[in-house]
C-alpha positions as CSV (number, residue, x, y, z in Angstrom):
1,X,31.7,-19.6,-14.3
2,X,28.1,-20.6,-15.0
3,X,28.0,-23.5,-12.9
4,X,29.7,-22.1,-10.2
5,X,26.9,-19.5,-9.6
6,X,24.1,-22.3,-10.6
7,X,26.3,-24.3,-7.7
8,X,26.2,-20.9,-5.3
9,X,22.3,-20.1,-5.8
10,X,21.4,-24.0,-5.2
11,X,19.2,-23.6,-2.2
12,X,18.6,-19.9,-2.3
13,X,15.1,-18.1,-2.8
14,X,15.9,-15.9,-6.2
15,X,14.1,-13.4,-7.3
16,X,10.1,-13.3,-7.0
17,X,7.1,-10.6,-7.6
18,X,8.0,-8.6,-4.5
19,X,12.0,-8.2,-5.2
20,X,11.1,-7.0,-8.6
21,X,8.9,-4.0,-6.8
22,X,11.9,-3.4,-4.6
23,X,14.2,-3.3,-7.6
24,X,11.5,-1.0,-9.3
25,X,11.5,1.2,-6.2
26,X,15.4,1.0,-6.1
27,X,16.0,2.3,-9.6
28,X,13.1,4.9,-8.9
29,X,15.0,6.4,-6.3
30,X,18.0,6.1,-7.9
31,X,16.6,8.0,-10.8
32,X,15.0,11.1,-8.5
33,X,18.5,11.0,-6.6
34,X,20.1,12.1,-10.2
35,X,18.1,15.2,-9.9
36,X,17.4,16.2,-6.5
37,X,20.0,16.6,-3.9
38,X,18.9,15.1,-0.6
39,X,20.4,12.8,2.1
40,X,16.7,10.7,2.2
41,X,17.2,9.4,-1.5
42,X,20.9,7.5,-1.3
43,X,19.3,6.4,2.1
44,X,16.1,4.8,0.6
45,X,18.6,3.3,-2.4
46,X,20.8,1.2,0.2
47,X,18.3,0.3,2.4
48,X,16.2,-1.2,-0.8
49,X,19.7,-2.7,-2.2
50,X,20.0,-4.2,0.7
51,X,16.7,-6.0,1.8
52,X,17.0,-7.1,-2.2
53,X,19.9,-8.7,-1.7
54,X,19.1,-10.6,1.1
55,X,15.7,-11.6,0.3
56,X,17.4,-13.0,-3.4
57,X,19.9,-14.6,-1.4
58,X,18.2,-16.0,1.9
59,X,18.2,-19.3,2.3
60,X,14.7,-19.2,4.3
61,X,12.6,-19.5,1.9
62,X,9.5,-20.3,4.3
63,X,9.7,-16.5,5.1
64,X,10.2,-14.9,1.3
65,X,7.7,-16.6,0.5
66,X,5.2,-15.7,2.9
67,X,6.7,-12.2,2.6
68,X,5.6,-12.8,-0.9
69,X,2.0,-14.0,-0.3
70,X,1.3,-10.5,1.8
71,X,2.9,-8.3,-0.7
72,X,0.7,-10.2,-3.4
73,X,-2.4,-10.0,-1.7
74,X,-1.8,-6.1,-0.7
75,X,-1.2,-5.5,-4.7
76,X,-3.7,-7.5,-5.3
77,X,-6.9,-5.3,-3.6
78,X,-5.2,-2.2,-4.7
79,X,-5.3,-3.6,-8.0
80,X,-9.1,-4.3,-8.0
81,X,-9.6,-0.8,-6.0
82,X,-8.2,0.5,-9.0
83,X,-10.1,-1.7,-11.4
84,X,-13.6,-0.4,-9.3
85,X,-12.6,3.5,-9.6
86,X,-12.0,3.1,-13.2
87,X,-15.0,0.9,-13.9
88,X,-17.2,3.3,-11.5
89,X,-16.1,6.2,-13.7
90,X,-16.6,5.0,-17.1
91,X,-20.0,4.1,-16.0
92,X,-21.3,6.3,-13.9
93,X,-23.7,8.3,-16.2
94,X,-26.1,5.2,-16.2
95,X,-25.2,3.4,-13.2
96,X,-24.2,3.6,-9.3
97,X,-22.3,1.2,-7.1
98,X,-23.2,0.2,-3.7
99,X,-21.6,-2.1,-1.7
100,X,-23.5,-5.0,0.1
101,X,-23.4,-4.2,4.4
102,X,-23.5,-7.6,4.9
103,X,-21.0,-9.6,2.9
104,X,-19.2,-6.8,1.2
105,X,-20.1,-7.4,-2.6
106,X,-20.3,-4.5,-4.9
107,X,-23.7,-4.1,-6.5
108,X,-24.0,-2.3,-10.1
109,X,-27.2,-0.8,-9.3
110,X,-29.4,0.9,-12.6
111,X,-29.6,4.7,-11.8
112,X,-33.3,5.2,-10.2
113,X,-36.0,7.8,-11.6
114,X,-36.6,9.6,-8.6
115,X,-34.1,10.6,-6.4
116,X,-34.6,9.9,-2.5
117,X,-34.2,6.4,-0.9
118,X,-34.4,3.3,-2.7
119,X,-34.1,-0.6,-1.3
120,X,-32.7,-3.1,-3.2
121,X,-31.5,-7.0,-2.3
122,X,-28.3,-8.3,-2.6
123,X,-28.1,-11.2,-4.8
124,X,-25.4,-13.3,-2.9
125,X,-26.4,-12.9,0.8
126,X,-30.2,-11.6,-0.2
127,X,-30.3,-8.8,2.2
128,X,-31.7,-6.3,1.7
129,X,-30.6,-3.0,2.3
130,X,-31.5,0.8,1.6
131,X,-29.5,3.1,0.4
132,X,-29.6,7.1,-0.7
133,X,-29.6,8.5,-4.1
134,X,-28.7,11.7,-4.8
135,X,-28.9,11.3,-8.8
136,X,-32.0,11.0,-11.1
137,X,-32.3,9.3,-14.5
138,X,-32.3,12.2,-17.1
């Protein structure tokens, strides 16, 4: 039986990152379904069954994995949007972050003495930029 479905799957795409989120969001759904009554929820469940499916058996694999690729770089800069937040927040009793205008780099900047408008340079692109603060150093 094991060789028969190693001799099916021969040439198939499998599973990857992004059929493991739709399985994730498949047995979510699933699991709200149990407790709330709605037509939208069995919906969601076959229409995420059923791009799993196909994407695990597809014999394209030029477009899974460029399917792929998007979904990883999508998780990817929510991921570090995440990771900014949280670092922002933990930090943000002695410093404040700015993002370059030019080349988009986040700057941890030291929290100024004064309050008002302060200038600083970026140290990738070296523009330099001004910027408002509304805090003071305590």
């Amino acid at each position: 039986m094991r060789e028969k479905l190693q001799k099916f799957m021969v040439g198939r795409y499998g599973i990857d990152d992004f059929s493991k989120f739709l399985f994730k969001c498949y047995l979510f759904f699933l699991f709200v379904d149990l407790f709330l009554d709605s037509f939208l929820f069995p919906l969601c469940e076959l229409l995420l069954g059923s791009v799993l499916v196909f994407r695990t058996f597809s014999k394209n694999t030029y477009n899974r994995v460029k399917e792929n690729r998007q979904y990883k770089q999508i998780y990817g800069k929510i991921k570090s949007f995440i990771f900014e937040t949280k670092k922002a927040f933990t930090m943000k009793k002695t410093h404040i972050y700015k993002r370059c205008p030019k080349c988009k780099v986040l700057l941890k900047l030291k929290i100024p003495k004064t309050r008002g408008i302060k200038h600083t340079t970026c140290p990738d692109c070296k523009k330099r930029f001004a910027f408002f603060c509304f805090r003071k150093q305590k």
